[in-house]
N, CA, C and O atoms as a Maestro MAE file, in Angstrom:
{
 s_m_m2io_version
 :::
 2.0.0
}

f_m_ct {
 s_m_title
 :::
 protein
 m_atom[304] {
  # First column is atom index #
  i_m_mmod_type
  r_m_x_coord
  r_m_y_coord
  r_m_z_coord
  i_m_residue_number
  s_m_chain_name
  s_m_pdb_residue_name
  s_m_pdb_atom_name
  i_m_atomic_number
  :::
  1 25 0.817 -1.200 0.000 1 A "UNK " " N  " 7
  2 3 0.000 0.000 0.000 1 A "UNK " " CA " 6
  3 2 0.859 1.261 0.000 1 A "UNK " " C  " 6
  4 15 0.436 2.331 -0.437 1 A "UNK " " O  " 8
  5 25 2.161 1.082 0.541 2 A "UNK " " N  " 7
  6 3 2.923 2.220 0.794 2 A "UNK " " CA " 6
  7 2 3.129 2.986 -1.060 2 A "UNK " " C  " 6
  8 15 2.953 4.056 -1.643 2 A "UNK " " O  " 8
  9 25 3.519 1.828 -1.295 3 A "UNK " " N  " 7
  10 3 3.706 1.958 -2.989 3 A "UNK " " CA " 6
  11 2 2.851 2.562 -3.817 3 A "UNK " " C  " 6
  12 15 3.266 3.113 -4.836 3 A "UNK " " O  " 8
  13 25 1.012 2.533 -3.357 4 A "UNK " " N  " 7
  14 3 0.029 3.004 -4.394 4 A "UNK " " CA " 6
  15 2 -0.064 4.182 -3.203 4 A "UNK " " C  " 6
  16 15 -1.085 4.773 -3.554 4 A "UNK " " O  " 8
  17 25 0.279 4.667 -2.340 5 A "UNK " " N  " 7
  18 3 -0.152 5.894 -1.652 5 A "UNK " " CA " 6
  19 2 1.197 7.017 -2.360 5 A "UNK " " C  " 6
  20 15 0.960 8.145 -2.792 5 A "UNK " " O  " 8
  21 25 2.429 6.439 -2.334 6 A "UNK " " N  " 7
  22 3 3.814 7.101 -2.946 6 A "UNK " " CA " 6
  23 2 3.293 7.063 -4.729 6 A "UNK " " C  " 6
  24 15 3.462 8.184 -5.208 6 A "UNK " " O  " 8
  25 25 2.798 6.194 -5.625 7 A "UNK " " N  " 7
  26 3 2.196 6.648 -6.640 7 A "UNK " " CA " 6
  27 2 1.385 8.082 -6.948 7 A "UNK " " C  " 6
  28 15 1.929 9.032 -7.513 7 A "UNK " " O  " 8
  29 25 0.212 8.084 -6.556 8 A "UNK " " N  " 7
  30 3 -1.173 9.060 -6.274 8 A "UNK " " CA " 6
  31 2 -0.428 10.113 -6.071 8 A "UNK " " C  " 6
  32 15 -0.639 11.004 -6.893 8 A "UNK " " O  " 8
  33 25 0.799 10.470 -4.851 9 A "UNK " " N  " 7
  34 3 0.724 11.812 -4.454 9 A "UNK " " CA " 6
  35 2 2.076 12.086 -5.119 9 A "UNK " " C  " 6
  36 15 2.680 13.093 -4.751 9 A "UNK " " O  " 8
  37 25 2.587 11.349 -6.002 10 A "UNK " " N  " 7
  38 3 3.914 11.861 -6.907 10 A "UNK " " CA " 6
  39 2 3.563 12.270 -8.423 10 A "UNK " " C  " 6
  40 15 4.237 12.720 -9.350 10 A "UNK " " O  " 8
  41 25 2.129 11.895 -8.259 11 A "UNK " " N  " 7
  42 3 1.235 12.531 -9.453 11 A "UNK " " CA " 6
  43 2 0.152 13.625 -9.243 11 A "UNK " " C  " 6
  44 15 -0.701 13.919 -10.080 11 A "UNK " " O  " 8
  45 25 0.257 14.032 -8.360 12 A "UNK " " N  " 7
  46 3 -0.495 15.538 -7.700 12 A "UNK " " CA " 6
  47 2 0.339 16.407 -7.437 12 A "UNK " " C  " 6
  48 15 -0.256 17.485 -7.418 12 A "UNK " " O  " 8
  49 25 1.737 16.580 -7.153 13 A "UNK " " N  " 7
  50 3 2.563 17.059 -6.509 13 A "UNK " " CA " 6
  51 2 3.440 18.068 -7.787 13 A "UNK " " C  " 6
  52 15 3.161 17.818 -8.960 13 A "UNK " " O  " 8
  53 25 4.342 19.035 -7.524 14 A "UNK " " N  " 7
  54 3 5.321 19.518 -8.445 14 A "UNK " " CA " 6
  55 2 6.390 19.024 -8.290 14 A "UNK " " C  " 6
  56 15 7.221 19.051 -9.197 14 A "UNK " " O  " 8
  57 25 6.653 18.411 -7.025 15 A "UNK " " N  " 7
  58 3 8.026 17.961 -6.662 15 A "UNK " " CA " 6
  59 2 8.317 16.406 -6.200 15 A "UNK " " C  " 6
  60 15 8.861 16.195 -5.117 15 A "UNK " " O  " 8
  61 25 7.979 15.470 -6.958 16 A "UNK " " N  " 7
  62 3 7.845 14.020 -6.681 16 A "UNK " " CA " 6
  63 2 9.465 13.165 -6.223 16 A "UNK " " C  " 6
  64 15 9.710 11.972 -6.041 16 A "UNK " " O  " 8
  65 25 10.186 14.181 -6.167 17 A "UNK " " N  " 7
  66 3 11.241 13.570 -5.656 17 A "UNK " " CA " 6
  67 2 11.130 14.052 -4.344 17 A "UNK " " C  " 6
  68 15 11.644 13.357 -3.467 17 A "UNK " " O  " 8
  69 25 10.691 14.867 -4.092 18 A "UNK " " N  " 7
  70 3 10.892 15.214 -2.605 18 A "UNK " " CA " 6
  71 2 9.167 14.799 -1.609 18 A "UNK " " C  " 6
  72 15 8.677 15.590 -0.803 18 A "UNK " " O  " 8
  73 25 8.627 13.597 -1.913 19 A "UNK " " N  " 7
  74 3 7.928 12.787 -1.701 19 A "UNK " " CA " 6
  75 2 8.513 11.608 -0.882 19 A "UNK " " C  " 6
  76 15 9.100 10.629 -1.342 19 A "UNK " " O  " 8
  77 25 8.147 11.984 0.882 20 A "UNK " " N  " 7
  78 3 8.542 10.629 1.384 20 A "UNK " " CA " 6
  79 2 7.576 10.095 2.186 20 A "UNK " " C  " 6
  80 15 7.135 10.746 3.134 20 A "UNK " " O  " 8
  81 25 7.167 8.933 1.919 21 A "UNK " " N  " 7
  82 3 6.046 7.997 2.761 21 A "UNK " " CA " 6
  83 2 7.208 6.528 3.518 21 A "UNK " " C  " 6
  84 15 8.031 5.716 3.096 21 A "UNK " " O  " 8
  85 25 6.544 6.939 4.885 22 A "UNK " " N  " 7
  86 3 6.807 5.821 5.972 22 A "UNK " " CA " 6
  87 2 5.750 4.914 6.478 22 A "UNK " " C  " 6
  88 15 4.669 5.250 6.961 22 A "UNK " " O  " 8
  89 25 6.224 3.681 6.294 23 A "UNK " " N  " 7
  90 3 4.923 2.743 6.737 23 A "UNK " " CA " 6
  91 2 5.075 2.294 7.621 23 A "UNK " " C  " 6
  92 15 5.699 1.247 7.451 23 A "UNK " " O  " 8
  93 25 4.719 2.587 9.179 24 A "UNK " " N  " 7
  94 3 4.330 1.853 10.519 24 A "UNK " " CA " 6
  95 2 3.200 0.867 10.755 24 A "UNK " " C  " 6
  96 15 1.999 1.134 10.768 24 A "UNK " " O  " 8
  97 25 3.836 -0.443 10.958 25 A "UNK " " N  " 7
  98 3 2.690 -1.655 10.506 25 A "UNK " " CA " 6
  99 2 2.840 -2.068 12.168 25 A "UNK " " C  " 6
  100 15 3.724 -2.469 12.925 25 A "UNK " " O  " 8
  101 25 1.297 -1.680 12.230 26 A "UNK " " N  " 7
  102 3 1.030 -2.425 13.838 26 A "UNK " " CA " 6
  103 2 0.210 -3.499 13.806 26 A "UNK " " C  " 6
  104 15 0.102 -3.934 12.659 26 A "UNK " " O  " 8
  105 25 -0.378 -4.065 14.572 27 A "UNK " " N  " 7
  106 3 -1.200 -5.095 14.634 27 A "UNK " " CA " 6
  107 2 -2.223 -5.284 13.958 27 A "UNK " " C  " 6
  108 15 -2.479 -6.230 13.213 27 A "UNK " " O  " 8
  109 25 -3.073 -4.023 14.304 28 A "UNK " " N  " 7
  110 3 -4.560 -3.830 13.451 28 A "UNK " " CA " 6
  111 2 -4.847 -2.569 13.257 28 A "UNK " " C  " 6
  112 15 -5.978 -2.104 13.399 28 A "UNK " " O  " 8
  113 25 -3.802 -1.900 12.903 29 A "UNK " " N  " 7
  114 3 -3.660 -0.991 12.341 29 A "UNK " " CA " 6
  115 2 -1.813 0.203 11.591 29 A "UNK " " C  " 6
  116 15 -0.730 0.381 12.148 29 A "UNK " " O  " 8
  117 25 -2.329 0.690 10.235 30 A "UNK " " N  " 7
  118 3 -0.787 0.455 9.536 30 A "UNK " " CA " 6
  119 2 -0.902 2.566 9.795 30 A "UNK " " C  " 6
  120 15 -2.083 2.859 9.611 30 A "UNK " " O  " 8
  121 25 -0.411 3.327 9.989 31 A "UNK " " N  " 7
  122 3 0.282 4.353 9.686 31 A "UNK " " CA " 6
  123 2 1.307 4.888 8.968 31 A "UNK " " C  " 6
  124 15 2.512 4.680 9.113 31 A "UNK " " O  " 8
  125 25 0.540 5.864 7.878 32 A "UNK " " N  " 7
  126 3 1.348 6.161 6.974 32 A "UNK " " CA " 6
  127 2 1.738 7.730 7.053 32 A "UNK " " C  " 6
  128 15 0.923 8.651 6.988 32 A "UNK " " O  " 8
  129 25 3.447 7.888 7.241 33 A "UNK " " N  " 7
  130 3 3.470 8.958 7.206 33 A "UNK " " CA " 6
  131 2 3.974 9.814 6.102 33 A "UNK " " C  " 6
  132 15 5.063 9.507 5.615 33 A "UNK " " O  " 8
  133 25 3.342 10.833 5.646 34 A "UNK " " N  " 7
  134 3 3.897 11.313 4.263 34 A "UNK " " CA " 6
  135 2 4.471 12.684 4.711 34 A "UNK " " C  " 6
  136 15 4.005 13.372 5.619 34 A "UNK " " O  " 8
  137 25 5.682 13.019 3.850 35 A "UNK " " N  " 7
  138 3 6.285 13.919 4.063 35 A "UNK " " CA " 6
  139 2 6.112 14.670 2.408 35 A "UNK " " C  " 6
  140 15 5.912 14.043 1.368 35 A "UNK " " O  " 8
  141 25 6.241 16.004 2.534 36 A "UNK " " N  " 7
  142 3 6.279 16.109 1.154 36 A "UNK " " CA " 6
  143 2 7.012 17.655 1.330 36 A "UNK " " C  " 6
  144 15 7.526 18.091 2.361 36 A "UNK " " O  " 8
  145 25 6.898 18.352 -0.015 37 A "UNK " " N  " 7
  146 3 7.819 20.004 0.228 37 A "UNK " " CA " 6
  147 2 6.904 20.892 0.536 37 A "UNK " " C  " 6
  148 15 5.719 20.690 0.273 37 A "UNK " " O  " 8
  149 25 7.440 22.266 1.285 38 A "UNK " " N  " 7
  150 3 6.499 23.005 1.582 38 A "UNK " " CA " 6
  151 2 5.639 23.616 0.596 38 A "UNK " " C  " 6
  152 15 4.865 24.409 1.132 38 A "UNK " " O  " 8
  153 25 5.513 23.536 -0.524 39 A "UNK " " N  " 7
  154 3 5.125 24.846 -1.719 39 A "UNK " " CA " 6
  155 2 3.875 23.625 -2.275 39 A "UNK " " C  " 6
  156 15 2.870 23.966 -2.899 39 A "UNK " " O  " 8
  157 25 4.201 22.153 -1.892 40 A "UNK " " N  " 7
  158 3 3.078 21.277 -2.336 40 A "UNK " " CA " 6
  159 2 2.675 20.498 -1.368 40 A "UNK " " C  " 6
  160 15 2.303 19.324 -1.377 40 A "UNK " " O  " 8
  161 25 2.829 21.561 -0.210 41 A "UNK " " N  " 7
  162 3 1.615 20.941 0.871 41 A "UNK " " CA " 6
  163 2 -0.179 21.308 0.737 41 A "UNK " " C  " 6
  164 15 -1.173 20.830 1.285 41 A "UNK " " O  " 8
  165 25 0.009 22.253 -0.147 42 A "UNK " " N  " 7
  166 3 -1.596 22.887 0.067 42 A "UNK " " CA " 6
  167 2 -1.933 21.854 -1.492 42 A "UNK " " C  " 6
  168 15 -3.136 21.938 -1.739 42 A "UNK " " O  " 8
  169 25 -1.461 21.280 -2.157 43 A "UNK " " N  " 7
  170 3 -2.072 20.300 -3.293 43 A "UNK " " CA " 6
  171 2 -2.412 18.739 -2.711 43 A "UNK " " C  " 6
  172 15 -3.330 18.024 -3.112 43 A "UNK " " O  " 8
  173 25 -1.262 18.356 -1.490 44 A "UNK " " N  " 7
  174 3 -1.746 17.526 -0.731 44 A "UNK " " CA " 6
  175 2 -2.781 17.443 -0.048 44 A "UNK " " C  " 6
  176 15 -3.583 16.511 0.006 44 A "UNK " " O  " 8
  177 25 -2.783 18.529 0.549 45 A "UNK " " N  " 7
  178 3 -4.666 18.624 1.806 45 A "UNK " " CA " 6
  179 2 -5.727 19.481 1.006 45 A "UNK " " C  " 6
  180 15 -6.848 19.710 1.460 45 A "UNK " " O  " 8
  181 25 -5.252 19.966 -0.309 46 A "UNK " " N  " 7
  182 3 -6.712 20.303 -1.277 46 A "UNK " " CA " 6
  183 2 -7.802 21.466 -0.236 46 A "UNK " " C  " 6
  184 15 -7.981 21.643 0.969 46 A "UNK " " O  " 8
  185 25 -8.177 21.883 -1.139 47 A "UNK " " N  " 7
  186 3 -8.966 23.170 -0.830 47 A "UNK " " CA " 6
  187 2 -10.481 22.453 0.422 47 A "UNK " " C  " 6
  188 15 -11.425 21.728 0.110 47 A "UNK " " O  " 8
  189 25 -10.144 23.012 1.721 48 A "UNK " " N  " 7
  190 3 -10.894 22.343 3.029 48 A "UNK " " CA " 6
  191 2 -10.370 21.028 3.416 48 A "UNK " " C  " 6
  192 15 -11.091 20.384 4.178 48 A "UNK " " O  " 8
  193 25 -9.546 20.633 3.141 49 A "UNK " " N  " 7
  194 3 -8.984 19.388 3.307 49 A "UNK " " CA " 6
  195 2 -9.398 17.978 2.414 49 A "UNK " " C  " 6
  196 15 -8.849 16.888 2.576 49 A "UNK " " O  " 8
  197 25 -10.819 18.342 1.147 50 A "UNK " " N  " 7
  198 3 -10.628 17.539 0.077 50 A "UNK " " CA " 6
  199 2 -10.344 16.370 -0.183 50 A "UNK " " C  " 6
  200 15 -10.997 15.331 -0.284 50 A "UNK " " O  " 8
  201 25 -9.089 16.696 -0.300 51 A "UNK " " N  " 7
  202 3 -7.975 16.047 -1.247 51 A "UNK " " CA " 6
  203 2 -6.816 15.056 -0.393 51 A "UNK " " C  " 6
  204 15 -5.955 14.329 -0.889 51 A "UNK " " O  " 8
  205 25 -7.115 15.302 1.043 52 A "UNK " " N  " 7
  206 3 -6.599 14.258 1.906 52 A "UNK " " CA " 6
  207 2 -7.562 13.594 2.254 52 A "UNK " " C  " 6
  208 15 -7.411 12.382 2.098 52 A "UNK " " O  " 8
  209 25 -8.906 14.055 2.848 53 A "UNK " " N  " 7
  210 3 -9.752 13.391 2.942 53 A "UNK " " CA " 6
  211 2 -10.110 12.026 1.831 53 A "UNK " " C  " 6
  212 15 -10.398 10.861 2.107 53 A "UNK " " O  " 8
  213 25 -9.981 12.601 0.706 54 A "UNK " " N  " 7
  214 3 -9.910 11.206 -0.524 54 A "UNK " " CA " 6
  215 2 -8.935 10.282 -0.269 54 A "UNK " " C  " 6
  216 15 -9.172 9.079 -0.377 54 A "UNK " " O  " 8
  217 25 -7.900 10.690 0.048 55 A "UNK " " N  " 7
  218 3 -6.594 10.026 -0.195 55 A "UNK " " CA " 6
  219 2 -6.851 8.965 0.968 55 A "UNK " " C  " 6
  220 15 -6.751 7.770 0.688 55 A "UNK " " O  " 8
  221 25 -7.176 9.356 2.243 56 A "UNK " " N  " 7
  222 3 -7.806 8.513 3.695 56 A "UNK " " CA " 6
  223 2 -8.693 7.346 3.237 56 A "UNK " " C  " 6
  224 15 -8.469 6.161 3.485 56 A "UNK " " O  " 8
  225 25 -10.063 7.989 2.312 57 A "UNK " " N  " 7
  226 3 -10.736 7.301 2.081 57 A "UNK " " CA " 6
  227 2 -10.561 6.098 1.172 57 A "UNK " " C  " 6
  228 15 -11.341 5.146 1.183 57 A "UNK " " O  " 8
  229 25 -9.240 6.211 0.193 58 A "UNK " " N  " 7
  230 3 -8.521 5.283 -0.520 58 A "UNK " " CA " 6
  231 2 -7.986 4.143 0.191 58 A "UNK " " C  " 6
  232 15 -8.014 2.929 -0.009 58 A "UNK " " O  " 8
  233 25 -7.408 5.023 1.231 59 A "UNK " " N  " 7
  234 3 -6.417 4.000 2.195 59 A "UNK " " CA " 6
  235 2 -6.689 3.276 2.930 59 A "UNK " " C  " 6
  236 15 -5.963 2.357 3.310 59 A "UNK " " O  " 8
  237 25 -8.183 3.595 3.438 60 A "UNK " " N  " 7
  238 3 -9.651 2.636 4.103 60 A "UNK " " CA " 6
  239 2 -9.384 1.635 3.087 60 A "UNK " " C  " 6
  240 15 -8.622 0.677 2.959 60 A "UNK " " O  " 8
  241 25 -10.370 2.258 2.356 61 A "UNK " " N  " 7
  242 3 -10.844 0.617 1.327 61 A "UNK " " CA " 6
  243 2 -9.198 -0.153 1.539 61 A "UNK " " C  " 6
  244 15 -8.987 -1.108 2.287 61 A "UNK " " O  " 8
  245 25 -8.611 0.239 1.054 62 A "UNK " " N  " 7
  246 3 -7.755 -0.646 0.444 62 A "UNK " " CA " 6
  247 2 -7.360 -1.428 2.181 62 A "UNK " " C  " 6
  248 15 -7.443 -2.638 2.389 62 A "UNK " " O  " 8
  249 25 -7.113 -0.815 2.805 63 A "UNK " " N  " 7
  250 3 -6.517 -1.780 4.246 63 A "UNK " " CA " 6
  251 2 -7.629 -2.313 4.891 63 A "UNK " " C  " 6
  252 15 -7.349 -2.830 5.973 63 A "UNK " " O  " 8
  253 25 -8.930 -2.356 4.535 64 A "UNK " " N  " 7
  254 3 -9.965 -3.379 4.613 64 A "UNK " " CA " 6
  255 2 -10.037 -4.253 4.322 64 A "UNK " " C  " 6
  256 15 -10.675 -5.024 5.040 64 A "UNK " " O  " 8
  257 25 -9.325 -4.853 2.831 65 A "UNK " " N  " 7
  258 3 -9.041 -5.708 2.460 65 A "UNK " " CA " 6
  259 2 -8.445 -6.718 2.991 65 A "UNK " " C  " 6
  260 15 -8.733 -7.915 2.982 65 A "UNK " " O  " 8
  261 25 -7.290 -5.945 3.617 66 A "UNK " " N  " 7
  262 3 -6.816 -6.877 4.537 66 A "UNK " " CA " 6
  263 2 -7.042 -6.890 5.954 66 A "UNK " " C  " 6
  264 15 -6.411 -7.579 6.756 66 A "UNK " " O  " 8
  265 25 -7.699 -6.331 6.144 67 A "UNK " " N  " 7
  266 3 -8.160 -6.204 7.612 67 A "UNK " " CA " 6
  267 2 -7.854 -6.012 8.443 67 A "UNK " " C  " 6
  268 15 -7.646 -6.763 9.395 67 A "UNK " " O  " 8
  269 25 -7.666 -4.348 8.280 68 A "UNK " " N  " 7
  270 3 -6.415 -3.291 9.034 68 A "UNK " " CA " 6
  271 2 -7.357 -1.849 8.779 68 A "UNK " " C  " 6
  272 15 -8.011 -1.432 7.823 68 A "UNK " " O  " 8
  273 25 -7.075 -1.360 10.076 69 A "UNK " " N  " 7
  274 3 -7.252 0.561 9.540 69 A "UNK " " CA " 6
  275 2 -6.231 0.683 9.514 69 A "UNK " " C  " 6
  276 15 -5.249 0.132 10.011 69 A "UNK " " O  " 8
  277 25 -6.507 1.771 8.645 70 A "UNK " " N  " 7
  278 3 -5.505 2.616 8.473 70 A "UNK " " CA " 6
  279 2 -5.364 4.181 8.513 70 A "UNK " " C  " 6
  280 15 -6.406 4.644 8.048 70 A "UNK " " O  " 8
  281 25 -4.285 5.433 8.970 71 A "UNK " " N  " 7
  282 3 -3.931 6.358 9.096 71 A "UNK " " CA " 6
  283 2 -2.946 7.041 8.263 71 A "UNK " " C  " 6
  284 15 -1.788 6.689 8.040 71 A "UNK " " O  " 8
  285 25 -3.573 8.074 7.833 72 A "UNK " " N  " 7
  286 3 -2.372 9.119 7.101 72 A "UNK " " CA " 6
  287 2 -2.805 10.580 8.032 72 A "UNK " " C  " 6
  288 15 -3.762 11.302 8.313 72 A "UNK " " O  " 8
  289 25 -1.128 10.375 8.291 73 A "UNK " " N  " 7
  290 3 -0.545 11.699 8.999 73 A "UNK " " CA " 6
  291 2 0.394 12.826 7.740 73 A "UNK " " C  " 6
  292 15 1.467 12.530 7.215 73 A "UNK " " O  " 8
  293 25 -0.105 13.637 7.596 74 A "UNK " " N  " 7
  294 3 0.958 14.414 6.970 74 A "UNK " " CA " 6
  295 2 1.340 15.437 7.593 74 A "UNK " " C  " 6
  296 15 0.715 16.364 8.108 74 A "UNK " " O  " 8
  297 25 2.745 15.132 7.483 75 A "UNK " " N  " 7
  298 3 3.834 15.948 8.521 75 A "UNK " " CA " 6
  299 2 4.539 17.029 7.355 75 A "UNK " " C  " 6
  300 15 4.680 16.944 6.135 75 A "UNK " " O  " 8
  301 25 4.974 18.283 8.563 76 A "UNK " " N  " 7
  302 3 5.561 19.356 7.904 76 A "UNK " " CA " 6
  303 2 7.050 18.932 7.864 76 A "UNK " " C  " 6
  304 15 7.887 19.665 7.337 76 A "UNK " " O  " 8
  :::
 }
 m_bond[303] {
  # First column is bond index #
  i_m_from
  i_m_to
  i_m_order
  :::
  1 1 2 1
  2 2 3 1
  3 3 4 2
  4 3 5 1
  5 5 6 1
  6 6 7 1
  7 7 8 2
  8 7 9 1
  9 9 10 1
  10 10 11 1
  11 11 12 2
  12 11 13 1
  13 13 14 1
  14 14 15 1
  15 15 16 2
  16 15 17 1
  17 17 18 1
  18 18 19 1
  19 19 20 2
  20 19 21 1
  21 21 22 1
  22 22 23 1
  23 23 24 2
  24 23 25 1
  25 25 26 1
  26 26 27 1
  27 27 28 2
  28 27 29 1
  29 29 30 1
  30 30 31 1
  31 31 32 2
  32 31 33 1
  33 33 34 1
  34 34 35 1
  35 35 36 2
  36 35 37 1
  37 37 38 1
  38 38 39 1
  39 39 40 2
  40 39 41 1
  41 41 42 1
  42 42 43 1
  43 43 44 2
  44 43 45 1
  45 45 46 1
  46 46 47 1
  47 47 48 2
  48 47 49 1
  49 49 50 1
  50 50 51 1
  51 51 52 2
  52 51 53 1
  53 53 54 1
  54 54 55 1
  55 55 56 2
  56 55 57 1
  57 57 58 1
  58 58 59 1
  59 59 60 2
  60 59 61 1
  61 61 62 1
  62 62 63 1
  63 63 64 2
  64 63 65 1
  65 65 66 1
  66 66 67 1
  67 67 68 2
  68 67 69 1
  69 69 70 1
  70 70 71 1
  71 71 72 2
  72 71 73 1
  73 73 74 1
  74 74 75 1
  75 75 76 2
  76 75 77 1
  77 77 78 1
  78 78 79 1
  79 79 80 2
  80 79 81 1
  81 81 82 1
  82 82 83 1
  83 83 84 2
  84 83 85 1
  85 85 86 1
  86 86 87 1
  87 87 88 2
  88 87 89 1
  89 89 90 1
  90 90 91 1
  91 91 92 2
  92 91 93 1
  93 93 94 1
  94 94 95 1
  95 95 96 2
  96 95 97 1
  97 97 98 1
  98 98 99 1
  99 99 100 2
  100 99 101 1
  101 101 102 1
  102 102 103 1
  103 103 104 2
  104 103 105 1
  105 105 106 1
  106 106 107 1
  107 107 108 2
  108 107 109 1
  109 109 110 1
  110 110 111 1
  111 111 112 2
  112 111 113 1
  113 113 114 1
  114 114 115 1
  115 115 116 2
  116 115 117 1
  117 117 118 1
  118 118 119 1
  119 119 120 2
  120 119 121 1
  121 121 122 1
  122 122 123 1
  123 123 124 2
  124 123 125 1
  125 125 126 1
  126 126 127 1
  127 127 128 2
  128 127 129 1
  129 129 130 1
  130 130 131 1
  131 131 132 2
  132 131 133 1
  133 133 134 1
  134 134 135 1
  135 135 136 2
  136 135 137 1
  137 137 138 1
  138 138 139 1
  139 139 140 2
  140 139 141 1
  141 141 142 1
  142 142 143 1
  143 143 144 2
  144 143 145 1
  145 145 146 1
  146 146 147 1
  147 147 148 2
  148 147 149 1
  149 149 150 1
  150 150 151 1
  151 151 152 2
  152 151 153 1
  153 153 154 1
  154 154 155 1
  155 155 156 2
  156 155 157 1
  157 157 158 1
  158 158 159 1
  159 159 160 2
  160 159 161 1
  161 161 162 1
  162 162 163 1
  163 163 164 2
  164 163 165 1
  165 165 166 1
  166 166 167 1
  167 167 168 2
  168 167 169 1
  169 169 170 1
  170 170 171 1
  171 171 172 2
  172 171 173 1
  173 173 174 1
  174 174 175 1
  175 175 176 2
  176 175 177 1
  177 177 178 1
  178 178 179 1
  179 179 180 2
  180 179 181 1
  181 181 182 1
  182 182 183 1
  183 183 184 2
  184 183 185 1
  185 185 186 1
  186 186 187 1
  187 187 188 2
  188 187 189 1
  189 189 190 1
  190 190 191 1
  191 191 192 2
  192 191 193 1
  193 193 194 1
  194 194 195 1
  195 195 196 2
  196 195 197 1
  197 197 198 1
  198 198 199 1
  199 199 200 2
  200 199 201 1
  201 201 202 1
  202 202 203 1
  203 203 204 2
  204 203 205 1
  205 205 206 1
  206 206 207 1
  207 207 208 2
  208 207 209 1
  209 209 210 1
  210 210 211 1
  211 211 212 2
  212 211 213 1
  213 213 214 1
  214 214 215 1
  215 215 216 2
  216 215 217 1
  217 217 218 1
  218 218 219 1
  219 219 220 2
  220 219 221 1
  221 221 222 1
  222 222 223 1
  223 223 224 2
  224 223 225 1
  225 225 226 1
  226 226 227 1
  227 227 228 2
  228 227 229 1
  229 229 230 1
  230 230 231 1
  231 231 232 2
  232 231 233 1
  233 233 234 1
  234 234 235 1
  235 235 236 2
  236 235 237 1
  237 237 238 1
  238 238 239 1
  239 239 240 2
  240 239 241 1
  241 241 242 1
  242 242 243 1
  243 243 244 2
  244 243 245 1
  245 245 246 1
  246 246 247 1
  247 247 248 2
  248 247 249 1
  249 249 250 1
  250 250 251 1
  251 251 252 2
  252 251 253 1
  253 253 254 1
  254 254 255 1
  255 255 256 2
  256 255 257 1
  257 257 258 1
  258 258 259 1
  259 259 260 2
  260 259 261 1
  261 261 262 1
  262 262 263 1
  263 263 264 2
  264 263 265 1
  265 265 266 1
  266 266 267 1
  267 267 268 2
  268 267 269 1
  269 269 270 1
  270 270 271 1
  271 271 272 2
  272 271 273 1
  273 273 274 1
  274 274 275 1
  275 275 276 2
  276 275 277 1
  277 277 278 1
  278 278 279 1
  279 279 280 2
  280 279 281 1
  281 281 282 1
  282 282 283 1
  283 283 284 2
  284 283 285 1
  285 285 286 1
  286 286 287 1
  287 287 288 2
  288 287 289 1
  289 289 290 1
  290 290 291 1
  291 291 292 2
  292 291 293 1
  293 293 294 1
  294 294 295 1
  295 295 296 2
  296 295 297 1
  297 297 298 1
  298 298 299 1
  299 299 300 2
  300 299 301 1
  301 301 302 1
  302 302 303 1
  303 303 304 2
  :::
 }
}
């Protein structure tokens, strides 16, 4: 999952090299932390928060699958 969350936001972004996601895998539940540059933080959290909110809601489904929540933190 780390892989299709580092996809999505290296294709929204201006600066896809400076795109870093960390995956903390706990028991029954995985945390993902994304780091990204300051000038494409406001394309990450989208106008009212949007555009993270989707990205969350992606990361649901998909860690349902396996039968895990999941968390995205985006850090400055």
């Amino acid at each position: 999952m780390k892989e299709f969350l580092e996809f999505i936001i290296k294709h929204l972004v201006d600066n896809p090299d400076e795109v870093h996601v960390n995956e903390i895998d706990g028991e029954r539940t995985i945390v993902f932390e994304l780091r990204v540059s300051q000038e494409d933080m406001g394309k990450v959290i989208g106008r009212r928060g949007q555009t993270a909110k989707s990205l969350r809601t992606l990361l649901a489904a998909a860690s349902a699958k396996i039968g895990k929540r999941s968390v995205l933190e985006i850090l400055e």
